[in-house]
C-alpha positions in Angstrom: -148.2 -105.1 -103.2 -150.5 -103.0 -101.3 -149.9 -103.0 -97.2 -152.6 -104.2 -94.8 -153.4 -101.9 -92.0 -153.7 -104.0 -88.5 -155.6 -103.1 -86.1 -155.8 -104.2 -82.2 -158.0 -103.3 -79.1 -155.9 -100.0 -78.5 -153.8 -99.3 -82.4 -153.8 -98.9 -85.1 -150.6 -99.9 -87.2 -150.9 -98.6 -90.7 -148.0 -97.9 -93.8 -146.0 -94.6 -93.0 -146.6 -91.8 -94.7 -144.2 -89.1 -95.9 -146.0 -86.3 -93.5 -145.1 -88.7 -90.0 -141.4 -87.5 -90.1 -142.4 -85.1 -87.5 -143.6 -87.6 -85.5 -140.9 -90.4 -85.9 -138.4 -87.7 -85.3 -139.5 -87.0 -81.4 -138.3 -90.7 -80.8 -136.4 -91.9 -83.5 -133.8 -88.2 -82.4 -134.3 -89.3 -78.4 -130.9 -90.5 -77.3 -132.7 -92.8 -74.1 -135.2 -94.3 -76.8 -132.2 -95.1 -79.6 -130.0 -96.0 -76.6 -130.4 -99.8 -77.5 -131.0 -99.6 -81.7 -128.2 -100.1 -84.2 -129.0 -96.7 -85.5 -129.5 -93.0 -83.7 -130.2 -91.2 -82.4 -131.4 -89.7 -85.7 -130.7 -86.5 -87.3 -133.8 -84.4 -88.7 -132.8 -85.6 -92.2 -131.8 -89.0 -91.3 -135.6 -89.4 -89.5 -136.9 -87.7 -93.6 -134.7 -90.3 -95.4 -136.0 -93.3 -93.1 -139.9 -92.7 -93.4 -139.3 -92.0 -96.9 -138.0 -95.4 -96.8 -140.9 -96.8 -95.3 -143.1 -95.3 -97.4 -141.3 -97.1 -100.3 -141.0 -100.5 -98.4 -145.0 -100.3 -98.1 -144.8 -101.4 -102.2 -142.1 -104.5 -102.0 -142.9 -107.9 -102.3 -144.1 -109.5 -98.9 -140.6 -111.4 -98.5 -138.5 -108.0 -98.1 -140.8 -107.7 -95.3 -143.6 -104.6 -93.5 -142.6 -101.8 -91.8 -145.7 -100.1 -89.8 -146.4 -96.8 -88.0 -147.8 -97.7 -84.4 -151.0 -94.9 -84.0 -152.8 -94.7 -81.2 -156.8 -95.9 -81.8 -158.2 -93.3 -79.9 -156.6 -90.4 -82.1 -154.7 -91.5 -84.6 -150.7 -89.9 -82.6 -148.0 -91.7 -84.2 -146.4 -93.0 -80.9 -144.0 -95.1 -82.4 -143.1 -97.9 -85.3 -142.3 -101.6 -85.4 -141.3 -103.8 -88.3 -141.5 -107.6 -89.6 -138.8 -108.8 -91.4 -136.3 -111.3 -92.7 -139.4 -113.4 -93.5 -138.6 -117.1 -94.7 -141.8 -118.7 -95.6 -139.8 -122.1 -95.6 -139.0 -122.2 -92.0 -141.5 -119.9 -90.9 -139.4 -117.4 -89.0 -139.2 -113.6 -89.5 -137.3 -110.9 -87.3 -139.4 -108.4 -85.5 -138.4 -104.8 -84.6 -139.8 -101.8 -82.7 -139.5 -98.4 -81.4 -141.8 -96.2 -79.1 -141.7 -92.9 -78.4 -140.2 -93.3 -74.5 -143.5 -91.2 -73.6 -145.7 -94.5 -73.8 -143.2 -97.1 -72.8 -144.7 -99.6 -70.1 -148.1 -99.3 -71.5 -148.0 -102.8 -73.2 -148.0 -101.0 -76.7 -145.2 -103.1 -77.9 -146.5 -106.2 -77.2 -149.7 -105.6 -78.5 -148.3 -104.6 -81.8 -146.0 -107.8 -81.9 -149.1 -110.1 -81.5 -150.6 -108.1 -84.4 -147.6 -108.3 -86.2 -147.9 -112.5 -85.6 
């Protein structure tokens, strides 16, 4: 199955791709931003190993649920990821994750990309 991109006024959130480790890594290895997460903060390899991940997940069937680089509209920065999972058609519920890069927390950036998630 072939991932939809979403897009909203100010992102654009689009399958990961092996190159945004560098990217994932300046939040996904931040101790504040991981401070709350069941995981991290991330080593250099651990950050390879879960975009690589990603990039997998993009191809599963849409139950095992989507897992989405958040990039910035204006100029495509990776500034974070979110994820929908957990999805049961039956009772229509699904879990939704996310993680920002702390330099754009406040901005509203995760609750535009949970509507878009929706």
């Amino acid at each position: 199955m072939s991932q939809t991109i979403l897009n909203t006024k100010r992102l654009i959130l689009r399958p990961y791709e092996s190159s945004d480790w560098a990217a994932a890594h300046e939040y996904g290895g931040d101790a504040e931003t991981c401070q709350y997460q069941r995981w991290g903060p991330n080593s250099e390899d651990e950050t390879r190993e879960f975009v690589e991940d990603c990039v997998e997940a993009s191809t599963w069937p849409e139950e095992l649920g989507y897992y989405y680089a958040i990039t910035l509209k204006t100029d495509g920065t990776l500034i974070g990821g979110c994820n929908l999972c957990s999805i049961n058609k039956t009772d229509l519920s699904a879990m939704i994750g996310y993680t920002i890069n702390k330099g754009y927390w406040r901005q509203g950036y995760t609750s535009e990309a949970a509507a878009a998630l929706l």
